[in-house]
N, C-alpha and C positions, 0 to 999 in steps of 0.2 A: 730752080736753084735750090739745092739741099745746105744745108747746115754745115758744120763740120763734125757735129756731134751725134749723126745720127739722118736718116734718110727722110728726117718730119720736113715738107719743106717750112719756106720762112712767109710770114706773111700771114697764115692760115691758122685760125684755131680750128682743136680735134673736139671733139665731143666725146666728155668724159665716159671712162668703160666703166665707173661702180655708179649704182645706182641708188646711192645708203640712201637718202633726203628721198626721195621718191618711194621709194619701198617703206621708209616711215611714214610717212605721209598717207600714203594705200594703210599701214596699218590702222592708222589713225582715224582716220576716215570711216574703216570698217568700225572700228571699235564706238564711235561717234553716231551708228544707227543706234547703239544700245544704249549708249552710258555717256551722262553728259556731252551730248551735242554740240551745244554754244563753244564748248571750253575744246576737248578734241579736233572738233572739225576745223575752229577758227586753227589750231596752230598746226592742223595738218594743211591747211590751205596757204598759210605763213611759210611750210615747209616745203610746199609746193612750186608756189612762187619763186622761191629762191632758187630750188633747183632748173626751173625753168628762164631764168632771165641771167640766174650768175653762173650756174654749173653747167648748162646745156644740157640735162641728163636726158636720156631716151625715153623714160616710163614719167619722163614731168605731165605729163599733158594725160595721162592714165590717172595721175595723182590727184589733180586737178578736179577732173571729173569725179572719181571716189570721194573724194574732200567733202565737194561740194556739195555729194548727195550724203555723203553721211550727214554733212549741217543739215541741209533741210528735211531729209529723212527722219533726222532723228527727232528734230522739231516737230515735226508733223505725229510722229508714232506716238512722242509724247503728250502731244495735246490731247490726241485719240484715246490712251492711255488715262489719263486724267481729266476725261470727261466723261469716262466709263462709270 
């Protein structure tokens, strides 16, 4: 059963075509191996999240993973870093 306004049918959610929240997220995440870890990573992970559970985005679960290692990556370089 289609709609009137168009061939999406009814019933079904689509999964979004942009990927902004997820591709910020990946930026974040990269940016979080180097520079403030804790601060980056957490709200690339916040950003991650969201697009995974409320936007359905395609690259959520890419984001996720980058997020995560940027946190703990960057944790980790810095401690190595600062016990240099």
């Amino acid at each position: 059963m289609s709609t009137q306004y168009g061939n999406q049918p009814t019933g079904q959610q689509h999964a979004s075509t942009n990927n902004v929240l997820s591709i910020i997220a990946i930026v974040l995440g990269a940016v979080a191996l180097i520079f403030l870890p804790i601060v980056f990573g957490a709200i690339g992970l916040v950003l991650a999240i969201i697009a995974k559970t409320v936007r359905h985005e395609r690259l959520a679960t890419v984001a996720l993973v980058v997020s995560a290692a940027g946190l703990v990556g960057g944790m980790i370089l810095g401690a190595v870093v600062a016990g240099a």
